[in-house]
C-alpha positions as protocol buffer text, in pm:
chain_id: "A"
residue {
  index: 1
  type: UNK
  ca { x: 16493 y: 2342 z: -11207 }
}
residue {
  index: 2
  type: UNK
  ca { x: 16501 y: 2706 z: -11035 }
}
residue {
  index: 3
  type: UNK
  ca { x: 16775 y: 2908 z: -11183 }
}
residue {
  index: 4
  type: UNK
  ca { x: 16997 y: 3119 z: -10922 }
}
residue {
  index: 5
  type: UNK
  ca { x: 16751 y: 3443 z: -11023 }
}
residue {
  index: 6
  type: UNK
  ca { x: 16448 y: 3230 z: -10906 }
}
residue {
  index: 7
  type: UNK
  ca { x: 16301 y: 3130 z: -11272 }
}
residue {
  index: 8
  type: UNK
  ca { x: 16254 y: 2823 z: -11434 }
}
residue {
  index: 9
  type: UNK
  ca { x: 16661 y: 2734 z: -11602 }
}
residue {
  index: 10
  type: UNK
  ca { x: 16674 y: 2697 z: -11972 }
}
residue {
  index: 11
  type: UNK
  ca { x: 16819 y: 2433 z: -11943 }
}
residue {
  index: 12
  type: UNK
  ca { x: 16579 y: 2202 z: -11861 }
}
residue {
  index: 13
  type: UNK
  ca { x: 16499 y: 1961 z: -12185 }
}
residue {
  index: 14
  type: UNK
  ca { x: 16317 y: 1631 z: -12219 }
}
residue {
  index: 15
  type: UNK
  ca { x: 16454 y: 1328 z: -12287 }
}
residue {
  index: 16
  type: UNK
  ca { x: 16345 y: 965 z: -12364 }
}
residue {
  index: 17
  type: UNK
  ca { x: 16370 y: 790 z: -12025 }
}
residue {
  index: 18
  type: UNK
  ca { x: 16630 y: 543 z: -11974 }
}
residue {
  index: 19
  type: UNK
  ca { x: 16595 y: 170 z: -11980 }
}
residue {
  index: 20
  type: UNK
  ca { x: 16922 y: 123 z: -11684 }
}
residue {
  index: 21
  type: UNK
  ca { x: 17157 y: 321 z: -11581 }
}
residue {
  index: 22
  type: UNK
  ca { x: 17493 y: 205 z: -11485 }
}
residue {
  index: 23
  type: UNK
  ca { x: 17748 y: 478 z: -11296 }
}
residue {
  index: 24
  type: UNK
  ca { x: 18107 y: 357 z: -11334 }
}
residue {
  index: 25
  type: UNK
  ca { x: 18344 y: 618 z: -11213 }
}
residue {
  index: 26
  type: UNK
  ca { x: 18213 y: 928 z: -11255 }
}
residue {
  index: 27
  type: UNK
  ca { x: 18021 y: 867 z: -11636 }
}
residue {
  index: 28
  type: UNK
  ca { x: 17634 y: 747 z: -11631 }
}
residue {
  index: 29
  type: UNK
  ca { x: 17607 y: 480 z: -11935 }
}
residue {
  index: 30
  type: UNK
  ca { x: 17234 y: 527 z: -12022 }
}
residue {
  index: 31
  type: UNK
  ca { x: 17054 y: 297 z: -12258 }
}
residue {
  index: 32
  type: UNK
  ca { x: 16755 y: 451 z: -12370 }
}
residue {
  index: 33
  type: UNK
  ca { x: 16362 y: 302 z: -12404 }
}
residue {
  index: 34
  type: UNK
  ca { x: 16241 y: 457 z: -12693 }
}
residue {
  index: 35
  type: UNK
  ca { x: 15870 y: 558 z: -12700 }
}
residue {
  index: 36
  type: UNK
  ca { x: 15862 y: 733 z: -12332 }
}
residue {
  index: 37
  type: UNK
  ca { x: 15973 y: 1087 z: -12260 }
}
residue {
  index: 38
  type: UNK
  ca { x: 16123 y: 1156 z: -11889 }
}
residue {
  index: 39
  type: UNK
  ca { x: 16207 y: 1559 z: -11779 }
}
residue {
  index: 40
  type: UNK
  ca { x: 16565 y: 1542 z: -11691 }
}
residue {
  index: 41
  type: UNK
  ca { x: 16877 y: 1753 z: -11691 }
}
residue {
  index: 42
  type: UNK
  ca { x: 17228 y: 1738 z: -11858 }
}
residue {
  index: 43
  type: UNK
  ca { x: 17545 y: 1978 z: -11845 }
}
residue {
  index: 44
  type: UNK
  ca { x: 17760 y: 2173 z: -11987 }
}
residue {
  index: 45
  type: UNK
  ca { x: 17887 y: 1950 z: -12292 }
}
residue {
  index: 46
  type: UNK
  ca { x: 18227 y: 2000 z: -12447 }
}
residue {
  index: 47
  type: UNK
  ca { x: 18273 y: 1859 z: -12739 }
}
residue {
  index: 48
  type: UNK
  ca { x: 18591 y: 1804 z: -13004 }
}
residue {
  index: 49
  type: UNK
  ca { x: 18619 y: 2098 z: -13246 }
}
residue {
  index: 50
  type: UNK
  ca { x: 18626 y: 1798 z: -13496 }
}
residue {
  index: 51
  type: UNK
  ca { x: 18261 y: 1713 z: -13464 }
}
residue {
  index: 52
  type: UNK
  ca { x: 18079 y: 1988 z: -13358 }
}
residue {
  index: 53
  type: UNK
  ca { x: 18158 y: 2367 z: -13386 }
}
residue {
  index: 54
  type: UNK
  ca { x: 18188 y: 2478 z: -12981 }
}
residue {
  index: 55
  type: UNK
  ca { x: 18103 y: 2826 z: -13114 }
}
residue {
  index: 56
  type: UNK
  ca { x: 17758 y: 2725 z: -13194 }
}
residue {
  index: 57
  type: UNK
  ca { x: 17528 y: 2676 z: -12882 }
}
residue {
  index: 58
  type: UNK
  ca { x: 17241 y: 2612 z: -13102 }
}
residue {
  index: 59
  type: UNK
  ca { x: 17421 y: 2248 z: -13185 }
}
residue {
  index: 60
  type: UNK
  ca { x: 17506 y: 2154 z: -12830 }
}
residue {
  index: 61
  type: UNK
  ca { x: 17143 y: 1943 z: -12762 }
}
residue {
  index: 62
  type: UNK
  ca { x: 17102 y: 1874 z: -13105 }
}
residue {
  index: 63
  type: UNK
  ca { x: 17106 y: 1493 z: -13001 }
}
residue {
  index: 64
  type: UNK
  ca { x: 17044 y: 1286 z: -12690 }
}
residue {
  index: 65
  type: UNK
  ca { x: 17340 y: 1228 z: -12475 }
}
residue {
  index: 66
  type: UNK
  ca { x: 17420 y: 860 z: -12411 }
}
residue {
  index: 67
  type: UNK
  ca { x: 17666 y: 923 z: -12183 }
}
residue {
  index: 68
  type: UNK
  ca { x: 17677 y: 1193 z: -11926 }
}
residue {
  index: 69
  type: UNK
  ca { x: 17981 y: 1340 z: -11720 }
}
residue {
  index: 70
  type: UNK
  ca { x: 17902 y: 1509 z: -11406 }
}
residue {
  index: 71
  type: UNK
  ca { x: 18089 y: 1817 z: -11257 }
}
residue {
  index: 72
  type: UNK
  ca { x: 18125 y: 2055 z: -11034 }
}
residue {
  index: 73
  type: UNK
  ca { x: 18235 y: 2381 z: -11118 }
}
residue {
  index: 74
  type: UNK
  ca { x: 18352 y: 2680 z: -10933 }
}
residue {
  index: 75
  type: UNK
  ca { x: 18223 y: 3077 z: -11066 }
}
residue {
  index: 76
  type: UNK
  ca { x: 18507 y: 3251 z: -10853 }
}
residue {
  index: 77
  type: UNK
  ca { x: 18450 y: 3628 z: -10990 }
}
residue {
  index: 78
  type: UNK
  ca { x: 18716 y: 3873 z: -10944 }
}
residue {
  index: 79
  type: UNK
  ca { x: 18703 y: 4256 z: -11062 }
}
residue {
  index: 80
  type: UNK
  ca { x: 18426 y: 4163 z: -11260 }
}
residue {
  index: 81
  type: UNK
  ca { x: 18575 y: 3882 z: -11439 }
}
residue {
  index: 82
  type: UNK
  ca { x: 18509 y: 3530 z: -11425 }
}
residue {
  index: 83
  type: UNK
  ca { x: 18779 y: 3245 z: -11385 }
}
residue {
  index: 84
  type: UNK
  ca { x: 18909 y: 2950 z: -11617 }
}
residue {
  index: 85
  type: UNK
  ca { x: 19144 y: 2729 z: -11585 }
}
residue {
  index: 86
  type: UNK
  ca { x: 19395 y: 2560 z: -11846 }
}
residue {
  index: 87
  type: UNK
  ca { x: 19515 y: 2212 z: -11800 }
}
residue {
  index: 88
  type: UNK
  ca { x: 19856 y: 2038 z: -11831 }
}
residue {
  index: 89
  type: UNK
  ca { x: 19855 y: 1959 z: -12224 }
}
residue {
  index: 90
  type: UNK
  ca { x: 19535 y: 2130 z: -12297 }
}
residue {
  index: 91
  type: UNK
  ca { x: 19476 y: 2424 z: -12526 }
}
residue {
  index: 92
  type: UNK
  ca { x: 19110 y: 2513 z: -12417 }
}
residue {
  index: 93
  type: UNK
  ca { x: 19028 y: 2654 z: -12088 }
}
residue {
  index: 94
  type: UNK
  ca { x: 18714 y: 2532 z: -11915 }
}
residue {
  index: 95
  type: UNK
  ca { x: 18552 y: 2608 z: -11572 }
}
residue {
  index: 96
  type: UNK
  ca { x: 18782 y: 2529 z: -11253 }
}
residue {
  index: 97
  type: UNK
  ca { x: 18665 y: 2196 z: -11110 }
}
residue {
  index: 98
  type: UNK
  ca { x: 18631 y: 1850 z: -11235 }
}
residue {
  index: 99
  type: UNK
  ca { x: 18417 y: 1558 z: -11228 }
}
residue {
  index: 100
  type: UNK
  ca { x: 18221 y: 1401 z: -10901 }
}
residue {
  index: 101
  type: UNK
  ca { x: 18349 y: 1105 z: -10750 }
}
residue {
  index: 102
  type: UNK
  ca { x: 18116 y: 793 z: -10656 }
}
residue {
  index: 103
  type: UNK
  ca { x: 18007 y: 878 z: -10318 }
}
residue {
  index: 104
  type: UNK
  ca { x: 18066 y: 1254 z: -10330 }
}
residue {
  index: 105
  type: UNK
  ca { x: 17751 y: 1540 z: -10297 }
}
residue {
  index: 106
  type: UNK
  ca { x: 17846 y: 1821 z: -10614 }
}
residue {
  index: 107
  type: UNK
  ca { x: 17949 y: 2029 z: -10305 }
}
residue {
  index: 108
  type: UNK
  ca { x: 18224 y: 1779 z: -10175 }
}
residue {
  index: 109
  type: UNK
  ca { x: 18343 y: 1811 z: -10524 }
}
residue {
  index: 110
  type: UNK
  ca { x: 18384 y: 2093 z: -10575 }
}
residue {
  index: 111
  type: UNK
  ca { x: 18612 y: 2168 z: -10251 }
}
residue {
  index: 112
  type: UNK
  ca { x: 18841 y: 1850 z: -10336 }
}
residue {
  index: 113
  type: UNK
  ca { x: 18874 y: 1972 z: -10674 }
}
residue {
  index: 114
  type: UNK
  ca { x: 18956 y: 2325 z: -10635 }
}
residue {
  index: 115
  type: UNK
  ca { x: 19185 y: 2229 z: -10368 }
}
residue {
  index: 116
  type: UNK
  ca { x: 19345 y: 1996 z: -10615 }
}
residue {
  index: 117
  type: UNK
  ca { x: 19396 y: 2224 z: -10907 }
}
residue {
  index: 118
  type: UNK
  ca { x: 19458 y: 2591 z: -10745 }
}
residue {
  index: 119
  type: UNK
  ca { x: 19602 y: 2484 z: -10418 }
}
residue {
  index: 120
  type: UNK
  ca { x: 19316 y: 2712 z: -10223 }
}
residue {
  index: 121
  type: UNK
  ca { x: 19023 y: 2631 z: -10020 }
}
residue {
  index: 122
  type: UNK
  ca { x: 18687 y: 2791 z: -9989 }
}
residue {
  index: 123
  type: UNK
  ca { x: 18533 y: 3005 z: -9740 }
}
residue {
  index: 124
  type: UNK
  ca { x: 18315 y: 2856 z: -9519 }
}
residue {
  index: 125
  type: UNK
  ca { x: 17941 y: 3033 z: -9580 }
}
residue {
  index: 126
  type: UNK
  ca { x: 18018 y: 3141 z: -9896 }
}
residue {
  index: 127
  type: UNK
  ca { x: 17954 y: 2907 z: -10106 }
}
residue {
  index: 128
  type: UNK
  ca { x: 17624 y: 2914 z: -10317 }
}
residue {
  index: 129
  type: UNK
  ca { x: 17459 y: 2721 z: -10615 }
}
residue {
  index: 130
  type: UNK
  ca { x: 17424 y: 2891 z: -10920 }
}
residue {
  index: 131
  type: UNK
  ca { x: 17224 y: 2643 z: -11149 }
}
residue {
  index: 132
  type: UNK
  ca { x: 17305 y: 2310 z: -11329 }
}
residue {
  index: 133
  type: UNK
  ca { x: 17399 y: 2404 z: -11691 }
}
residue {
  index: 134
  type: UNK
  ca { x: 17417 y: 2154 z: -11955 }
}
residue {
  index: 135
  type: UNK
  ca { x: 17623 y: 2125 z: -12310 }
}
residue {
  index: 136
  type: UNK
  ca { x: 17770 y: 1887 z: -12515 }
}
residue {
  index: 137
  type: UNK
  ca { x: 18128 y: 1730 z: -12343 }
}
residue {
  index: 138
  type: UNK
  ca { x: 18396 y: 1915 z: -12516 }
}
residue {
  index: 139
  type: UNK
  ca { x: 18657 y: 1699 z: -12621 }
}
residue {
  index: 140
  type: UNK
  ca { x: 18442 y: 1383 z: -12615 }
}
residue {
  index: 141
  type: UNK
  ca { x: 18231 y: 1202 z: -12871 }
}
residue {
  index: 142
  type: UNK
  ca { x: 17883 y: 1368 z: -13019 }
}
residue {
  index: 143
  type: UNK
  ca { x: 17710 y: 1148 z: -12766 }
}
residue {
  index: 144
  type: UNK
  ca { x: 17867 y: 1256 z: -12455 }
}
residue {
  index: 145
  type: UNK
  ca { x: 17668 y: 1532 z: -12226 }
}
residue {
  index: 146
  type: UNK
  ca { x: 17821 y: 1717 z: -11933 }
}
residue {
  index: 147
  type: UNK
  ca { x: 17610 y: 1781 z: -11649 }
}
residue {
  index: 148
  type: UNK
  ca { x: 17763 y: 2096 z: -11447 }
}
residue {
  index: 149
  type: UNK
  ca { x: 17662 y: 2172 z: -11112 }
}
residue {
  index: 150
  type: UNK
  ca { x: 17808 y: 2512 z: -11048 }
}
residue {
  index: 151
  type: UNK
  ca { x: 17858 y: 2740 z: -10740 }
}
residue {
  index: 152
  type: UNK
  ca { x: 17989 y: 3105 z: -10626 }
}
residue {
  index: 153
  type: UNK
  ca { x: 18228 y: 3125 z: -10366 }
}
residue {
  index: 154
  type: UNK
  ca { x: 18527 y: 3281 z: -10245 }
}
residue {
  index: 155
  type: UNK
  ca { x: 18859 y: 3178 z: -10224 }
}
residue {
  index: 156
  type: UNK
  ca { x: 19029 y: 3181 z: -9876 }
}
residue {
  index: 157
  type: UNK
  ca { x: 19385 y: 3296 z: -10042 }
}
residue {
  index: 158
  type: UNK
  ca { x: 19512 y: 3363 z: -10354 }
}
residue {
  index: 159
  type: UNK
  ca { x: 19474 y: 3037 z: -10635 }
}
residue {
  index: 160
  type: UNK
  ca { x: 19850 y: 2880 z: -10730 }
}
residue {
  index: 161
  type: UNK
  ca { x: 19798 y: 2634 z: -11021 }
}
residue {
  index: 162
  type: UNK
  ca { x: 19909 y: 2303 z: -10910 }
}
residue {
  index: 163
  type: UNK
  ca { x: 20078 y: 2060 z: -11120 }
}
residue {
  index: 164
  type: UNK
  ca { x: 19737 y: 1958 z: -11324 }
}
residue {
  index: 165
  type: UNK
  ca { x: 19703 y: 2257 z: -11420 }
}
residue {
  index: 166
  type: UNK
  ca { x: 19910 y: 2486 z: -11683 }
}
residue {
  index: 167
  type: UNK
  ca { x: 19790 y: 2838 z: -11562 }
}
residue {
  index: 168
  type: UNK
  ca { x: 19437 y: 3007 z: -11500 }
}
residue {
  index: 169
  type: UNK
  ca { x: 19284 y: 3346 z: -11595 }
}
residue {
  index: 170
  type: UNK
  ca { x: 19008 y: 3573 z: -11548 }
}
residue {
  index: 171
  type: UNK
  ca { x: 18802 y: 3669 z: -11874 }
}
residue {
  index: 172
  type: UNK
  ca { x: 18517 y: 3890 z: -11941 }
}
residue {
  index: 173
  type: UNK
  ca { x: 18264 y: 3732 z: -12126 }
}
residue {
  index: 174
  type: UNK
  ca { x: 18375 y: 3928 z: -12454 }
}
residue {
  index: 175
  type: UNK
  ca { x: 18677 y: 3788 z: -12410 }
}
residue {
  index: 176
  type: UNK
  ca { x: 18640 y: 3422 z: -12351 }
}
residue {
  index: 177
  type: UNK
  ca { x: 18398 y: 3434 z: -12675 }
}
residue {
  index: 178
  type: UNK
  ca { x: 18727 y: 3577 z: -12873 }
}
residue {
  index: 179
  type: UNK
  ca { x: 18914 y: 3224 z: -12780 }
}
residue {
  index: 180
  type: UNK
  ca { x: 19002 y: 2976 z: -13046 }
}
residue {
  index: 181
  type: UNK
  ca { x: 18837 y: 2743 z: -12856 }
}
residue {
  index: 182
  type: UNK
  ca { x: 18540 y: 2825 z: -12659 }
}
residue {
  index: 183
  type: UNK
  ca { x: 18364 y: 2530 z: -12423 }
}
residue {
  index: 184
  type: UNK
  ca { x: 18024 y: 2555 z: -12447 }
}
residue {
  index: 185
  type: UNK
  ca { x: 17940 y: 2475 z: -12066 }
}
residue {
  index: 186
  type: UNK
  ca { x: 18191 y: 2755 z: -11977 }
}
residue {
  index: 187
  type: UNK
  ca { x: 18020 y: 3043 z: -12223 }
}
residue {
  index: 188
  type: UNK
  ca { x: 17669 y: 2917 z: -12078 }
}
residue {
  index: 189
  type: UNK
  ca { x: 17807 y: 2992 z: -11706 }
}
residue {
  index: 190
  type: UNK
  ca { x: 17965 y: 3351 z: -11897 }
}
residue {
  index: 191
  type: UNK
  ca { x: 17614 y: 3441 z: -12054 }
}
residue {
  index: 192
  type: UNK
  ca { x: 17382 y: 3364 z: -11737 }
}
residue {
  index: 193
  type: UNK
  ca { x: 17670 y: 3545 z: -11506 }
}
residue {
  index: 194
  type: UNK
  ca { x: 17660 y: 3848 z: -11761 }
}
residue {
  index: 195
  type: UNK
  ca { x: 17273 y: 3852 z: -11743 }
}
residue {
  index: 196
  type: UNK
  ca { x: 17274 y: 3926 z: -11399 }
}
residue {
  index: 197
  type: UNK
  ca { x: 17534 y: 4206 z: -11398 }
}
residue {
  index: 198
  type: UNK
  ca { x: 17794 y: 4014 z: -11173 }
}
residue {
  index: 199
  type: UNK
  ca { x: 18060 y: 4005 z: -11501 }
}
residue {
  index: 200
  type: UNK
  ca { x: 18101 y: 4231 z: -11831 }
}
């Protein structure tokens, strides 16, 4: 996979290829063949502070992912910061967007879903892919994988959190890192954004 600076991403890893896949909603149930190795990529992963330490990239492929959520994610940048959002009951904040619905492209997604949590659409011609970045799920089980498929854009107006959603910010990367809780799909998006000087 091409990375939004042109190179090869990171986060490409190989896995053992899968036996069948089933999708059911928007999770892929994979049950693997053991013995052959398939080039693949997963997402940003979040996982439960109870299990794995979200502060600690180095863990978040330490396994294979049995089970993979797929996003789409919106890297809205204002005065050098990057956006997060909070959700209704949560204490971590994550990357605005959500998970793609059977029959949607990641693009489609992402428009639904950021019209769905900040009340705001996107401007037409604006949008652009980033990269697909991959992590454990946080706040699911060790075996769960997020696949991320994430995008710059504008906003046509300003965002108003919608009922899903407690309240949004914009963080430099220095300061997202300083949260209790830290997603690790979310720093990945901070540290690549940071690399190429469009966030401090």
């Amino acid at each position: 996979m091409l990375s939004a600076g042109g190179g090869v991403s990171e986060q490409n890893r190989t896995y053992r290829i899968y036996e069948t896949i089933h999708l059911v909603g928007e999770v892929v149930f994979a049950y693997i063949l053991p013995g052959v190795a398939v080039s693949m990529c997963s997402e940003s992963i979040r996982t439960s502070s109870a299990l794995t330490d979200t502060r600690r990239l180095d863990d978040v492929n330490s396994s294979t992912p049995t089970t993979i959520i797929r996003t789409a994610a919106l890297a809205h940048i204002r005065d050098r910061k990057l956006i997060q959002t909070r959700s209704v009951g949560k204490t971590a904040f994550y990357m605005a967007g959500g998970k793609i619905d059977p029959g949607e492209t990641p693009e489609q997604a992402l428009h639904r879903e950021i019209r769905e949590e900040l009340d705001v659409d996107l401007v037409d011609g604006t949008v652009t892919f980033l990269d697909v970045f991959e992590a454990h799920a946080f706040g699911h089980s060790a075996d769960t994988g997020l696949h991320m498929s994430c995008y710059l854009a504008e906003m046509a107006g300003d965002p108003h959190p919608t009922s899903e959603i407690a309240e949004f910010r914009y963080f430099t990367l220095s300061e997202y890192a300083a949260m209790d809780e830290v997603a690790p799909g979310s720093l990945k998006v901070f540290h690549r954004l940071a690399s190429m000087d469009l966030i401090d």
